[in-house]
C-alpha positions in Angstrom: 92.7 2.4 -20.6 91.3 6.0 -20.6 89.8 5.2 -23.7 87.9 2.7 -22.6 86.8 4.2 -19.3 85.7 7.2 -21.4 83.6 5.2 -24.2 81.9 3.5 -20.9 81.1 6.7 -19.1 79.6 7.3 -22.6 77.8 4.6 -23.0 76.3 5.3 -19.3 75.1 8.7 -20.2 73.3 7.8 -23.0 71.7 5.0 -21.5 70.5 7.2 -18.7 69.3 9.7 -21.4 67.1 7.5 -23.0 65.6 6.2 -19.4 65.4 10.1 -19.0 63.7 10.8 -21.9 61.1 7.5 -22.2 60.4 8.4 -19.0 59.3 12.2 -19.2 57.5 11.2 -22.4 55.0 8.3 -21.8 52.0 9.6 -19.9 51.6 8.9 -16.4 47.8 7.8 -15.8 46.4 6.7 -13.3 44.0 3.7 -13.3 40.7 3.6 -11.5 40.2 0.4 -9.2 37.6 -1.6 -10.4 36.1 -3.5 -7.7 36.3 -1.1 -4.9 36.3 -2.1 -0.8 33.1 -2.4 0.9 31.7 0.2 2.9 31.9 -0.4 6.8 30.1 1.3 9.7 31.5 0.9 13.2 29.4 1.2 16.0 30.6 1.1 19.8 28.8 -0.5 22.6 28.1 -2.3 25.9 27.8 -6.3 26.7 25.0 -5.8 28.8 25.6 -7.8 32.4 29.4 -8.3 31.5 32.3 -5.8 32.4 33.6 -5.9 28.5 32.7 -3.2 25.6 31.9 -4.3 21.9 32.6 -2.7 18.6 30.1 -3.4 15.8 30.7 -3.4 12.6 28.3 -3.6 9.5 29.5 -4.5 6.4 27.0 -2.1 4.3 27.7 -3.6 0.8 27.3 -7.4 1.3 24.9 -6.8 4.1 26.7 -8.4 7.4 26.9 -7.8 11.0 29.7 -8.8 13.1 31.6 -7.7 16.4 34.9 -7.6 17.8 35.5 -7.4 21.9 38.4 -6.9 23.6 39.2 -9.6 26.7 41.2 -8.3 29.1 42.0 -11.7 31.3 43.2 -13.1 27.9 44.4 -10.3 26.6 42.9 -10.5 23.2 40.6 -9.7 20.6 37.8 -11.9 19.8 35.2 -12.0 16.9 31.8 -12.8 16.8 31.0 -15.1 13.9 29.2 -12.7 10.9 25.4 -12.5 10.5 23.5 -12.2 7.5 21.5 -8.6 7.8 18.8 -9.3 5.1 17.5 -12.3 7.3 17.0 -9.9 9.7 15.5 -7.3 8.0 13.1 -8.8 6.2 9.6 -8.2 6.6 7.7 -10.8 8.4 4.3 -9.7 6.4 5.0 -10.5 2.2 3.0 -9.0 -0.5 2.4 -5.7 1.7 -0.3 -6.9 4.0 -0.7 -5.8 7.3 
């Protein structure tokens, strides 16, 4: 019986040898992400003729605007539905008249 307990606590060391070892030899790298979040600008502000506050928020890589406001009777937040910035920002005179 102490033979075989002995061969086992063997057994065990070795196996956590060769975890030790395989683990202290392969190189740890890290790996760069890719695609990478999109950059966001928050903006606070005021409803103008309510009693609420608004946080804008610009999604600067794909270009949209949207807004979240807190309501206090409901006790939740509520979104505004996105808007597309480059219809907005486009300019109204093409081919650089004026």
């Amino acid at each position: 019986m102490k033979s075989r307990l002995l061969w086992a606590l063997v057994a065990l060391n070795v196996f956590l040898l060769v975890v030790l070892v395989a683990r202290s030899t392969t190189p740890n790298t890290a790996m760069a992400q890719t695609a990478r979040p999109s950059d966001y600008l928050m903006i606070p502000g005021e409803i103008t003729g309510g009693s609420g506050e608004v946080v804008y928020i610009v999604d600067m890589t794909n270009g949209v605007l949207g807004g979240l406001t807190w309501d206090d009777s409901r006790r939740e937040l509520s979104a505004m539905p996105p808007l597309d910035l480059s219809r907005f920002l486009e300019s109204p005179n093409r081919g650089g008249r004026r």
